[in-house]
C-alpha positions in Angstrom: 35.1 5.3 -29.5 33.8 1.9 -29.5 35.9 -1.1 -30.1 35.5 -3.1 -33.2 34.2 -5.9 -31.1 31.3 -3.6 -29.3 30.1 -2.2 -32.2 29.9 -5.6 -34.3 28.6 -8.3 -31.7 27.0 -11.2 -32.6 23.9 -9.5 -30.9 23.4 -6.6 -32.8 20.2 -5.9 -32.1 20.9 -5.1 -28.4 24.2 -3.3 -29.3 22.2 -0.8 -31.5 19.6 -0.5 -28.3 22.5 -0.2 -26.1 24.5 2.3 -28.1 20.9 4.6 -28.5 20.9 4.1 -24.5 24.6 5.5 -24.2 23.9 8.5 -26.2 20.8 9.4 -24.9 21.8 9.0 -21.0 25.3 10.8 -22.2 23.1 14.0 -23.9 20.5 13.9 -20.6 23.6 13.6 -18.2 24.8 17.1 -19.9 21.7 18.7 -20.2 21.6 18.1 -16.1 24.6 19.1 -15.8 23.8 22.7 -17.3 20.9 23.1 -14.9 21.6 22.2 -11.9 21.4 18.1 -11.3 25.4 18.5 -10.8 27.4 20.9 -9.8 30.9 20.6 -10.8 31.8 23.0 -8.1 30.1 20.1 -5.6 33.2 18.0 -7.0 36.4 20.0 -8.0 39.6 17.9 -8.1 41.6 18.8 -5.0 45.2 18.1 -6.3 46.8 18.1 -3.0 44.5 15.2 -2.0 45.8 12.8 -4.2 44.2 10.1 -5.9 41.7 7.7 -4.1 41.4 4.2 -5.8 38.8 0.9 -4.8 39.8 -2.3 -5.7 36.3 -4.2 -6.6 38.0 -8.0 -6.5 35.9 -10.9 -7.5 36.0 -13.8 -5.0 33.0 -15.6 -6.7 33.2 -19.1 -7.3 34.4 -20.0 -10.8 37.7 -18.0 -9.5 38.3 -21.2 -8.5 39.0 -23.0 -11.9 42.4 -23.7 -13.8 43.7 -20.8 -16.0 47.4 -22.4 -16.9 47.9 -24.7 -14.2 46.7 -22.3 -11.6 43.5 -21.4 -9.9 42.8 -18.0 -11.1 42.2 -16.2 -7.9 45.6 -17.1 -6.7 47.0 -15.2 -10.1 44.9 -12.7 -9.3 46.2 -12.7 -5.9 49.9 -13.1 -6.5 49.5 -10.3 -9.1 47.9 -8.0 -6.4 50.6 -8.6 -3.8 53.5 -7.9 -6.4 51.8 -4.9 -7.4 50.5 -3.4 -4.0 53.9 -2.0 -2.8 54.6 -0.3 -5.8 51.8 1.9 -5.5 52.2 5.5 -4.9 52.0 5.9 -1.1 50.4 9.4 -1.6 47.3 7.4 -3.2 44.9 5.9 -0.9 43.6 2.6 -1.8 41.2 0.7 -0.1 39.5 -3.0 -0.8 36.0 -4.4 -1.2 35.3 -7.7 -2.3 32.4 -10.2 -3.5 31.4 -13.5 -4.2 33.3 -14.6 -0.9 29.8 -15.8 1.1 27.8 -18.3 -0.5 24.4 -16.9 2.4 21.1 -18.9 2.7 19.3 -17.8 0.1 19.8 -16.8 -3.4 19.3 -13.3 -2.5 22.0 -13.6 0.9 24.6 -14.6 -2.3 23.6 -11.4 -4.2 24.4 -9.5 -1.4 27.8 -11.0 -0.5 30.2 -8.0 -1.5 32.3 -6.2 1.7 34.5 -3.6 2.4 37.4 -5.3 4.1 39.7 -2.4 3.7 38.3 1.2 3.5 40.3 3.7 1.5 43.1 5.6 2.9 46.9 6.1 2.3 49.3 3.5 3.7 47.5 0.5 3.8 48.4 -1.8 1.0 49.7 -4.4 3.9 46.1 -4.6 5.0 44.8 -4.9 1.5 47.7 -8.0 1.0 46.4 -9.7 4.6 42.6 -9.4 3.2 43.5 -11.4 0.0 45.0 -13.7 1.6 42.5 -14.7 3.9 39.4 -13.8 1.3 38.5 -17.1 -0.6 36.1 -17.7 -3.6 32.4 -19.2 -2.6 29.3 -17.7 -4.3 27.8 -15.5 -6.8 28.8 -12.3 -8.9 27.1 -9.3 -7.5 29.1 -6.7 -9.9 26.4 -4.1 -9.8 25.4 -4.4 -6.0 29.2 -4.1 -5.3 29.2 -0.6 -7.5 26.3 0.7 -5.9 27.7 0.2 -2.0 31.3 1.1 -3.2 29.6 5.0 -5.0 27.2 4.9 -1.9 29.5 4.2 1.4 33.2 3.4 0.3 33.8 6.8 -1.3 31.4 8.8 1.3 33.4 12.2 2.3 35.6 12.1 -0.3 35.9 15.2 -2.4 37.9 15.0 -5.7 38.2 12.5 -8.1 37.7 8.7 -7.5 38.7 5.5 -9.5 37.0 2.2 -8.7 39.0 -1.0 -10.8 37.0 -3.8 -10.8 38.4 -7.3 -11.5 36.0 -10.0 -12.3 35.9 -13.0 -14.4 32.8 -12.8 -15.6 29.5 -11.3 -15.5 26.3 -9.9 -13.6 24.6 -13.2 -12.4 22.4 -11.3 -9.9 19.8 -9.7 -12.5 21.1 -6.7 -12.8 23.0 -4.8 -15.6 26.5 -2.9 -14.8 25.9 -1.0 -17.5 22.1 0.7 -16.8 23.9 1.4 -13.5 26.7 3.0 -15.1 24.4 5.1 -17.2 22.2 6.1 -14.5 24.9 7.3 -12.3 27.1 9.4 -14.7 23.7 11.6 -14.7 24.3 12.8 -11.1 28.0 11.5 -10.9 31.0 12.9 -12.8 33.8 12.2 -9.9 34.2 8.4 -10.1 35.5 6.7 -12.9 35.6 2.8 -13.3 38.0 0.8 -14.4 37.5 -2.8 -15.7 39.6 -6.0 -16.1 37.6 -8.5 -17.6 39.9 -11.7 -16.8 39.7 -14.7 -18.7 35.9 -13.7 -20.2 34.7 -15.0 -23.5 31.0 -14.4 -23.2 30.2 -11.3 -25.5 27.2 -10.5 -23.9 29.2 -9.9 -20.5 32.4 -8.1 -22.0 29.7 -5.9 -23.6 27.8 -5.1 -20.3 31.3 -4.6 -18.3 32.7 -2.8 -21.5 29.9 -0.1 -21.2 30.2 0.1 -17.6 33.7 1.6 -17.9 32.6 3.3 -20.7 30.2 5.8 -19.6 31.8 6.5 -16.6 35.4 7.5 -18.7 37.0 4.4 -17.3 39.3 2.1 -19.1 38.4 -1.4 -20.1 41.1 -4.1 -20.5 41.2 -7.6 -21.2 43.8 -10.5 -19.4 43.8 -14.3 -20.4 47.1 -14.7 -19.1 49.0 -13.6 -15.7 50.9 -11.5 -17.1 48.3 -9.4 -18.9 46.2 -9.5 -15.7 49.6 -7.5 -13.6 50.0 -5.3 -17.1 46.0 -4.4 -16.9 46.1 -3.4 -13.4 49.6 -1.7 -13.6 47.8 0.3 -16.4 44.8 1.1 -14.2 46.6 2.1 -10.9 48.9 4.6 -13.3 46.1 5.8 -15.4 45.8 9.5 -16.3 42.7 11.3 -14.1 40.0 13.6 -16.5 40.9 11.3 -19.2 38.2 10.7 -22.4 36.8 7.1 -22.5 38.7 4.6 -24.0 39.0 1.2 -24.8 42.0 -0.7 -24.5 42.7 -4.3 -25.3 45.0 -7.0 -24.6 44.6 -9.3 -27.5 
């Protein structure tokens, strides 16, 4: 169900367009589903393979301002490396990153999303070394950095798949998390996205990262403050798999 804040938006005009969107890509994604666009035999959960989880971290620039005395990427840091070792160490995590390249052109900063650490078990102490030498510089390519991650990070993986994504704030590379979101759940049903809007007060960009984690049966959380950030991505790294969408806030 939607949120009381997603379905009575300041923009309600779009939010009845986007909710028509949501339904209709959710009733086409099921319709394909019956007849052959995906095959749930082409993803069955594998239970002895564990779980396989992305971090999507965002390295763009205004993770550089003051949230409570700190710079915000260093909570999100700090959180991260408090966090890391209690991780299951049957669950393979891996790292990509944006925003950390600033590039030539407009276009080079849209781009600017990386895999530093591919997914496997037993290397959160790469994951910690990558933070800490990753540094915010540039722009906020959300959706370019969900299209590489479905595309490359997760390739010959069977079995389920969580992406969390931690950014704090929107798409600024004109394009919409959400149409992505929609457009993948139609050949897609093993990767679910988490999202941790941190520190966001722009309704129009909650909305599009809200919908992004909810059409894929992700979670959506909200963190002004260190310690909701550590309780949103505790949340996310324990969250149940084959779970109905849901929307959980912080505040």
């Amino acid at each position: 169900m939607y949120s009381e804040r997603f379905l009575h938006s300041k923009n309600n005009s779009n939010m009845l367009r986007l909710l028509f969107l949501i339904i209709f890509t959710l009733c086409n994604s099921a319709f394909a589903s019956d007849y052959g666009v995906y095959s749930p035999q082409n993803y069955k959960m594998h239970s002895d393979e564990g779980e396989r989880i992305l971090f999507i971290m965002d390295f763009s620039n205004s993770m550089s301002e003051y949230l409570d005395g700190r710079r915000k990427v260093d909570l999100m840091i700090d959180t991260m490396l408090e966090i890391l070792p209690k991780i299951n160490p049957n669950t393979s995590v891996g790292l990509r990153v944006y925003g950390h390249k600033m590039g030539f052109t407009a276009m080079d900063a849209c781009r600017a999303s990386s895999l530093l650490v591919p997914v496997s078990k037993g290397n959160t102490f790469q994951i910690a070394d990558s933070l800490n030498s990753t540094h915010p510089r540039g722009m906020t390519p959300i959706t370019y950095s969900l299209k590489q991650a479905v595309k490359n990070d997760f390739l010959g993986f069977s079995g389920k798949k969580r992406i969390i994504l931690l950014t704090d704030g929107g798409e600024n590379c004109d394009e919409s998390p959400c149409e992505y979101a929609m457009e993948l759940i139609k050949v897609r049903k093993d990767i679910n996205i988490d999202v941790i809007a941190f520190n966001i007060d722009d309704e129009d960009d909650l909305q599009q990262l809200e919908c992004a984690a909810l059409v894929t049966s992700g979670k959506f959380y909200t963190a002004n403050t260190a310690a909701e950030l550590a309780k949103s991505i505790s949340n996310s790294i324990n969250a149940k798999k084959d779970v109905d969408a849901k929307i959980i806030s912080n505040y």
